[in-house]
C-alpha positions in Angstrom: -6.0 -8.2 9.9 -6.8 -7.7 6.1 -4.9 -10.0 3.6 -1.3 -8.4 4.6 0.3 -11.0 2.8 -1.9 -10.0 -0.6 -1.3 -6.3 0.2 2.6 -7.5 -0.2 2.3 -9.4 -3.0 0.4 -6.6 -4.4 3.1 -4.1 -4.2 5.2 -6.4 -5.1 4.1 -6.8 -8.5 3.6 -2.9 -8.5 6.9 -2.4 -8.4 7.7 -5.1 -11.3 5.3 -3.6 -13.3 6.8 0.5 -12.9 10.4 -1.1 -13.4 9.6 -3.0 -16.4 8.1 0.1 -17.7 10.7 2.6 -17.2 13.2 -0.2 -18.8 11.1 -0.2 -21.8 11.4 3.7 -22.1 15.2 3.9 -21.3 15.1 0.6 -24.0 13.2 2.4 -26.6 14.7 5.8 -25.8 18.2 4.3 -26.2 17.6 3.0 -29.4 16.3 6.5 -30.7 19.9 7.6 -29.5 21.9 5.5 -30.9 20.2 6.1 -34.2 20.5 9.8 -34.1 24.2 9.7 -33.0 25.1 7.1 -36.3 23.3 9.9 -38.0 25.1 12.8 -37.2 22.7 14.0 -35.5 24.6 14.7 -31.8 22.1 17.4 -30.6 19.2 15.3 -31.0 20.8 12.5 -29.5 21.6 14.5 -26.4 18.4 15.5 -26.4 16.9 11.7 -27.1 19.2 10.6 -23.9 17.4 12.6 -21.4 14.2 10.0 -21.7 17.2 7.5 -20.5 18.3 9.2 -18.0 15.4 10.1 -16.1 13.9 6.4 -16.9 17.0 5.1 -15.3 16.5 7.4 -12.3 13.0 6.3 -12.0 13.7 2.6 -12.3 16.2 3.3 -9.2 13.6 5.4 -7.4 10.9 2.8 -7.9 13.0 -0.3 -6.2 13.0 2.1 -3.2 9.7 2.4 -2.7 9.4 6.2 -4.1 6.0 5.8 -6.1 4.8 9.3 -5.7 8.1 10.8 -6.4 8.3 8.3 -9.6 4.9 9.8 -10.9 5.1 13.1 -10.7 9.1 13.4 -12.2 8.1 11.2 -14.9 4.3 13.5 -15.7 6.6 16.4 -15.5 9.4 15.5 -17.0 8.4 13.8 -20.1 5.7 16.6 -20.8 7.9 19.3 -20.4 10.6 16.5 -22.9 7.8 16.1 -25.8 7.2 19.6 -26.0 10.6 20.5 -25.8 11.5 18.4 -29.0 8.5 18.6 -30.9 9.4 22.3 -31.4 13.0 22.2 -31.7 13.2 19.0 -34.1 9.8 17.0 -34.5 8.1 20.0 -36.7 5.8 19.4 -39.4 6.9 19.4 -43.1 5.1 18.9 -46.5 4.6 14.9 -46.2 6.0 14.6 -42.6 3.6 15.6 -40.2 4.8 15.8 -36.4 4.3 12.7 -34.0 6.1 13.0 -31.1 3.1 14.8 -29.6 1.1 12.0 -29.7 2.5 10.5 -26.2 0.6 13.7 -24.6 -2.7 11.5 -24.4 -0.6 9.1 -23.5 0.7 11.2 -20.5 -2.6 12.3 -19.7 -4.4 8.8 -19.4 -1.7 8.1 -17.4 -1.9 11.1 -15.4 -5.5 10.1 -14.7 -5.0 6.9 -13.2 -2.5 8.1 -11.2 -5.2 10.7 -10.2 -7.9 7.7 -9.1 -5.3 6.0 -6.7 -4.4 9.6 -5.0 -6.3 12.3 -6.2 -4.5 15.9 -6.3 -4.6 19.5 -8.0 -1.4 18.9 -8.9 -2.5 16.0 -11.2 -5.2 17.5 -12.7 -3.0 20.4 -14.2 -0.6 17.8 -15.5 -3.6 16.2 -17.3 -4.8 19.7 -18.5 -2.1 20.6 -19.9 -1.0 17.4 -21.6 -4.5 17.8 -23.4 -4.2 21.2 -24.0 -0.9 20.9 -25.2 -1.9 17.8 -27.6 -4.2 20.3 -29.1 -2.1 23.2 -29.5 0.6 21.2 -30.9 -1.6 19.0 -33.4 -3.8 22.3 -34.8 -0.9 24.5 -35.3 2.5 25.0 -36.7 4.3 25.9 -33.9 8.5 25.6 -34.1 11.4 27.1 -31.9 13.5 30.3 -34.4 15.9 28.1 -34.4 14.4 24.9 -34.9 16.5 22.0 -36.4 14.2 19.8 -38.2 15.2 15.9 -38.6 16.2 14.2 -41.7 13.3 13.1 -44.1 15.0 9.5 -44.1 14.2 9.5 -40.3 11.0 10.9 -40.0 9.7 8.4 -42.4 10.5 5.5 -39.7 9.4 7.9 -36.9 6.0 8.7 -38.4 4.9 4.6 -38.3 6.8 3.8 -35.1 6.1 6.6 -32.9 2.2 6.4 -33.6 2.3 3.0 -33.3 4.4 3.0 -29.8 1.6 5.8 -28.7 -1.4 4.0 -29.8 0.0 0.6 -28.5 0.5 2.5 -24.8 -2.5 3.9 -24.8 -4.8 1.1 -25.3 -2.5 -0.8 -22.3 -4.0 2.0 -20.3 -7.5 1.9 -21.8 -7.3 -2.0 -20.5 -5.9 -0.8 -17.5 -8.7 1.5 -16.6 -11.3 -0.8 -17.6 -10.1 -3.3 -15.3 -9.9 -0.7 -12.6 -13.4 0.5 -13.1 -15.3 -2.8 -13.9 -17.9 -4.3 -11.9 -16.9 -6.5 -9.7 -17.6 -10.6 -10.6 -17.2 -13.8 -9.5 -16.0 -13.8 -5.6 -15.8 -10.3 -5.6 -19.6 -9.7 -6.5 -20.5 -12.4 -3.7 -18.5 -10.2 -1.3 -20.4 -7.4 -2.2 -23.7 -9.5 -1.8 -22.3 -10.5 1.3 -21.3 -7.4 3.0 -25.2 -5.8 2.0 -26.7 -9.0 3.8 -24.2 -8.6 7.0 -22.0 -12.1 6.2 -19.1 -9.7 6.8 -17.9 -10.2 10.7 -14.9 -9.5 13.0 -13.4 -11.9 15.3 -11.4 -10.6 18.3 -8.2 -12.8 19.0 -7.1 -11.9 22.6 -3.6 -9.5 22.9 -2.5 -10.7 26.8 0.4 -9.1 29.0 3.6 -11.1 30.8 0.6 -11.9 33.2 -1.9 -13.5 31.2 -4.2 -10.2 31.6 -6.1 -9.5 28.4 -5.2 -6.0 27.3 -6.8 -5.5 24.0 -7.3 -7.6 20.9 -7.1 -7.4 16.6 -10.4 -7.4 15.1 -9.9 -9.9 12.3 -12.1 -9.8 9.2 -14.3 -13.3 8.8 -16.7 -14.1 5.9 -19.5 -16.5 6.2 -21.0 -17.1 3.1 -24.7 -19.2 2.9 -23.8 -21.8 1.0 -19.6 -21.9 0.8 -19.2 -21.9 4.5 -16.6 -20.1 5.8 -14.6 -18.5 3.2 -10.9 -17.4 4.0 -9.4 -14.0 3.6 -6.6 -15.1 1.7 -9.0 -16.1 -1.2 -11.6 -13.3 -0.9 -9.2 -10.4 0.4 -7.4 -10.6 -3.3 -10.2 -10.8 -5.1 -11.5 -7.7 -3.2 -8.0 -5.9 -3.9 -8.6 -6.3 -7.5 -11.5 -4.8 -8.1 -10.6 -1.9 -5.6 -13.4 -2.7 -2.7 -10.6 -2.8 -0.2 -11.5 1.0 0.9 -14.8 -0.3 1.3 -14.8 -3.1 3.5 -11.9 -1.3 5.5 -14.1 1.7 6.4 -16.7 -1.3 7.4 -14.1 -3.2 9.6 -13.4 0.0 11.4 -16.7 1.4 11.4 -17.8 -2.1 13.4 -14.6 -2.4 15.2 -15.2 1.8 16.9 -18.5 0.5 17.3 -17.1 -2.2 19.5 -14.7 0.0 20.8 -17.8 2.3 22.3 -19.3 -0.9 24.3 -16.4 -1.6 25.8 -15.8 2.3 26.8 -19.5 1.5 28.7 -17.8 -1.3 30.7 -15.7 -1.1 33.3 -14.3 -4.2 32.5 -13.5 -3.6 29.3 -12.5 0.4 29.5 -8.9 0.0 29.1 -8.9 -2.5 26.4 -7.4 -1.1 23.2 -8.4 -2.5 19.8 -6.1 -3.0 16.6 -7.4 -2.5 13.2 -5.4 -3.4 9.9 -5.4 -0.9 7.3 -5.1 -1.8 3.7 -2.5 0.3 1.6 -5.7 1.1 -1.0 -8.2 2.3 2.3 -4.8 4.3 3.6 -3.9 6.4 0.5 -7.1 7.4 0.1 -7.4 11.0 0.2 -10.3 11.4 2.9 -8.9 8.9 5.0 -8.0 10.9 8.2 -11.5 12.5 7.5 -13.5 9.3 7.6 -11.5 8.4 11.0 -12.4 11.8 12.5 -15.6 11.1 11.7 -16.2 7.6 12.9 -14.7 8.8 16.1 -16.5 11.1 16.5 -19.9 9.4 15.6 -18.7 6.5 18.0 -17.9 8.6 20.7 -14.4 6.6 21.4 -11.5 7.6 22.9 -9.1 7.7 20.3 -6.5 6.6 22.5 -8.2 2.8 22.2 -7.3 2.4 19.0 -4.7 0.9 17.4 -4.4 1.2 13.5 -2.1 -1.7 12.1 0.2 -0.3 9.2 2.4 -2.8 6.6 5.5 -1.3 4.5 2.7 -1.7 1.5 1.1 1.5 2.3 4.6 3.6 1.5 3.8 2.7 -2.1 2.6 6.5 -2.1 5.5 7.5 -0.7 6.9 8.0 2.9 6.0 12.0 3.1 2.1 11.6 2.6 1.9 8.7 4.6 3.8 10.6 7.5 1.9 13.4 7.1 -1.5 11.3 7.5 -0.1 9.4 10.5 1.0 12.8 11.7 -2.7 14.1 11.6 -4.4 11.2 13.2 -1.7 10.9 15.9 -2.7 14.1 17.2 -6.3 13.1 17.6 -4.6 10.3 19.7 -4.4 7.5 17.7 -1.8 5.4 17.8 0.2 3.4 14.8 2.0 0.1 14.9 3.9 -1.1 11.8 3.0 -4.4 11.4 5.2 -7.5 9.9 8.5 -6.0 11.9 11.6 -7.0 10.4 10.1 -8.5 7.0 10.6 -5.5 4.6 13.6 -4.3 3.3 13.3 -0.5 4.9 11.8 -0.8 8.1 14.7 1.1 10.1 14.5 4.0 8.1 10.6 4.1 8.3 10.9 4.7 12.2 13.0 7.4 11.5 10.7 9.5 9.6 7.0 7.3 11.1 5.2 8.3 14.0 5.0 4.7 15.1 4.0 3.4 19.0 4.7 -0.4 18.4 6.4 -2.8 16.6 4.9 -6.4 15.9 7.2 -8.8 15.5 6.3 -11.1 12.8 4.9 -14.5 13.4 7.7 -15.8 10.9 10.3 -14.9 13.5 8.4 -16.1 16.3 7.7 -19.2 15.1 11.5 -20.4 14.9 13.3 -18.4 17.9 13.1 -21.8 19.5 14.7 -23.7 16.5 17.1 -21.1 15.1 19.9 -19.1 17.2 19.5 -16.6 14.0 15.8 -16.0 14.5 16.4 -15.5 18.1 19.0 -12.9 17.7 17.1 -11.1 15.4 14.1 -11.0 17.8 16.0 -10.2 20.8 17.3 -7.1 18.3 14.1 -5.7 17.3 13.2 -5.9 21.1 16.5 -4.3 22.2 16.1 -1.8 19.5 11.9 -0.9 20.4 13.2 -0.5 23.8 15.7 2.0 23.2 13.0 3.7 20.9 10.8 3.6 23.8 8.0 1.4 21.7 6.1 -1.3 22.5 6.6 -4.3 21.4 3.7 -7.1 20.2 4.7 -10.7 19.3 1.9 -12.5 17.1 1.8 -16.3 16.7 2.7 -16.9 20.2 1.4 -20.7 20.2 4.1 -22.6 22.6 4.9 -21.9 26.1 9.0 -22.2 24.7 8.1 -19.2 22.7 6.2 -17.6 25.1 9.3 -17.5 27.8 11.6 -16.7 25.4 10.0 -13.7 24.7 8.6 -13.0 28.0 12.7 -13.0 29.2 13.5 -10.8 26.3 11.8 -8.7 27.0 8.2 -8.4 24.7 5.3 -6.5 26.4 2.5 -8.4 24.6 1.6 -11.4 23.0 -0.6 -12.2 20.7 -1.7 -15.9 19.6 -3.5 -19.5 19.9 -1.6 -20.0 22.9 -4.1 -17.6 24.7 -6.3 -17.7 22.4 -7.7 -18.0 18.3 -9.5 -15.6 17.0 -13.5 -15.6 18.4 -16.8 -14.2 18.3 -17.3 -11.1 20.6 -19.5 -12.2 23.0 -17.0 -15.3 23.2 -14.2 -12.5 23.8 -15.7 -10.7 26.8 -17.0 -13.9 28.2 -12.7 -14.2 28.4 -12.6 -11.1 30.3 -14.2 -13.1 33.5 -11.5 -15.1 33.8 -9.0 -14.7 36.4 -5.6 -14.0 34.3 -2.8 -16.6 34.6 0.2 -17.2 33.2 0.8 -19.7 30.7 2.1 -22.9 32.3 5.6 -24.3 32.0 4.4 -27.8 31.8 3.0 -26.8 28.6 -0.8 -27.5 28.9 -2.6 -24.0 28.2 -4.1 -21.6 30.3 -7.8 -21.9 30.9 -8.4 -18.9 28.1 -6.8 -20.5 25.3 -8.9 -23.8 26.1 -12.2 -22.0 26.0 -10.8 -19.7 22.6 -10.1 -23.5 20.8 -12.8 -25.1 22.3 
């Protein structure tokens, strides 16, 4: 597991952040139309009112989770806009030179961060030609036949407020950029110190059958640090997020993790286990993902069939197509997907529709009051009806009472995952679990032998 709850909060904010910014165009765009229409001016108001509209779309598109549809309508779009307008009615005159082109480097900058969060061709010719278009439009007096120039008494506001707007923008990305490429400090450069002098570790907490039998595990990230102790991944997982190491130190949890995963292939005791690995949105979208998995695998000498990559709703913030399409890919090398955090996002149905997904995981939020609420317990006897019908498997995490335990067991869950077989542990720790005969927890409530040794 790898800070899920950051990776929400995350996305969270990246959404606040897109809709605040395609209020402000549809805000600032507006006001451009209402001043045009008081003007007389009803063609370039129409024209003004198409920023609105597509902001307006975008703002919709963006509470639904469509990032990547969101960037490239509003790239295209608004390029193909500002050129539109700066020759039909933003042309230069004696005392009035154009300024709607100056959003282009806008655009581009833009364009390019978009580019370092998912690199494509595609974005690369939308920076080119909002560059090349910059120039073209800046060096030379280029107008439609039938261009309609604006009033002087207009173009005398918009010559101080759209350079202004532009420059305003622009350093907001400059900042933004900055941030994005800065070297990490604080924390973050401890992590980094850390992971180079191998504090970085994975625990194994114990994923056991109806039975008691252990059947696999989640490698959980742990940092050690030499003089803070023990350092939890809800303080240094953020800290990683934000000055984007995340792809780093997921490659390492899964590079150690298939490592694992090739030991236990060597065992006969441990053959069959399977092994689940949280993925970080950031280490998911990037573009040589499935290429780095192929390769570990391959290096490793696994069978992709043991393991289990953990997915949350956060990684759709590239959109649902490329992430199916990267699920898609890795599926067929046999690796299988479980959507983590089942039932806490606002879309999960219609991702099953469109995911190749093997499991559900119940969230431990649900599990932890089935016992105490009848509406928690009908929504977890649902989402196990529901998996069953889909013909997934189902994992409940945060099993830690026997109450819990039953009520699932009689619903119907397949595995379950928790302190009441076990927290989180060293490896050796883990496979010394193996040599335990399996049992089922106890009604009386006292715990199995396994969860004793895992707490003790």
């Amino acid at each position: 597991m790898i800070g899920k709850g950051s990776e929400e909060q995350k996305t969270i904010r990246v959404i606040r952040a897109y809709q605040a910014a395609t209020l402000a165009v549809a805000l600032f765009s507006s006001v451009w139309t209402l001043i045009f229409a008081m003007n007389g001016l009803p063609a370039v108001a129409i024209a003004e009112s198409v920023p609105v509209i597509i902001s307006l779309a975008c703002f919709v598109l963006v509470s639904r989770g469509k990032f990547g549809l969101v960037n490239l309508i509003v790239q295209i779009s608004f390029l193909v806009f500002i050129i539109c307008f700066s020759l039909m009615f933003d042309v230069p005159e004696p005392g009035f030179p154009r300024v709607t082109h100056l959003f282009l480097p806008v655009l581009g900058m833009l364009g390019y961060l978009n580019h370092l969060r998912r690199p494509s061709r595609l974005q690369i010719l939308i920076i080119a030609a909002s560059v090349i278009t910059f120039i073209v439009l800046h060096a030379a007096d280029l107008r439609l036949p039938f261009a309609d120039p604006l009033p002087a008494e207009l173009r005398g506001v918009g010559i101080w407020m759209n350079p202004a707007i532009a420059t305003l923008v622009f350093c907001s990305t400059i900042y933004v950029l900055q941030k994005h490429l800065s070297a990490p400090t604080g924390l973050a450069r401890d992590l980094v110190r850390g992971m180079q002098r191998g504090e970085l570790t994975l625990a194994y907490q114990p994923q056991v059958d109806s039975e008691g039998k252990v059947v696999g595990a989640e490698a959980l990230l742990r940092w050690n640090h030499p003089t803070k102790g023990a350092i939890s991944p809800a303080s240094f997982i953020p800290a990683a997020e934000d000055v984007g190491l995340m792809p780093i130190i997921g490659s390492y949890v899964l590079d150690q993790a298939l490592s694992t995963l090739a030991l236990w292939q060597a065992d006969p005791k441990c053959a069959a286990l399977t092994l689940s690995v949280n993925v970080s949105a950031s280490q998911f979208n990037e573009s040589d993902f499935c290429v780095t998995v192929r390769d570990l695998l391959s290096r490793h000498g696994v069978d992709p069939k043991r393991l289990q990559l953990e997915l949350t709703e956060s990684v759709l913030i590239a959109g649902l197509e490329p992430v199916a399409e990267k699920m898609a890919e890795l599926t067929t090398l046999g690796v299988t997907f479980s959507l983590d955090d089942f039932g806490t996002g606002f879309s999960s149905l219609a991702y099953l529709r469109s995911l190749p997904v093997a499991e559900l995981k119940i969230d431990r939020s649900f599990v932890a009051s089935i016992t105490e609420s009848d509406r928690a317990a009908a929504l977890v006897r649902s989402i196990l009806t529901l998996a069953q019908d889909l013909g997934l498997r189902t994992v409940a995490e945060g099993v830690e009472t026997q109450a819990q335990f039953a009520f699932l067991d009689e619903a119907g869950c397949e595995i379950f995952q928790g302190w009441l077989f076990g927290r989180p542990m060293p490896l050796a720790e883990f496979e010394a679990l193996l040599s335990a005969p399996p049992e089922r927890p106890a009604a009386s409530g006292t715990l199995r032998p396994a969860a004793r040794l895992a707490a003790g």
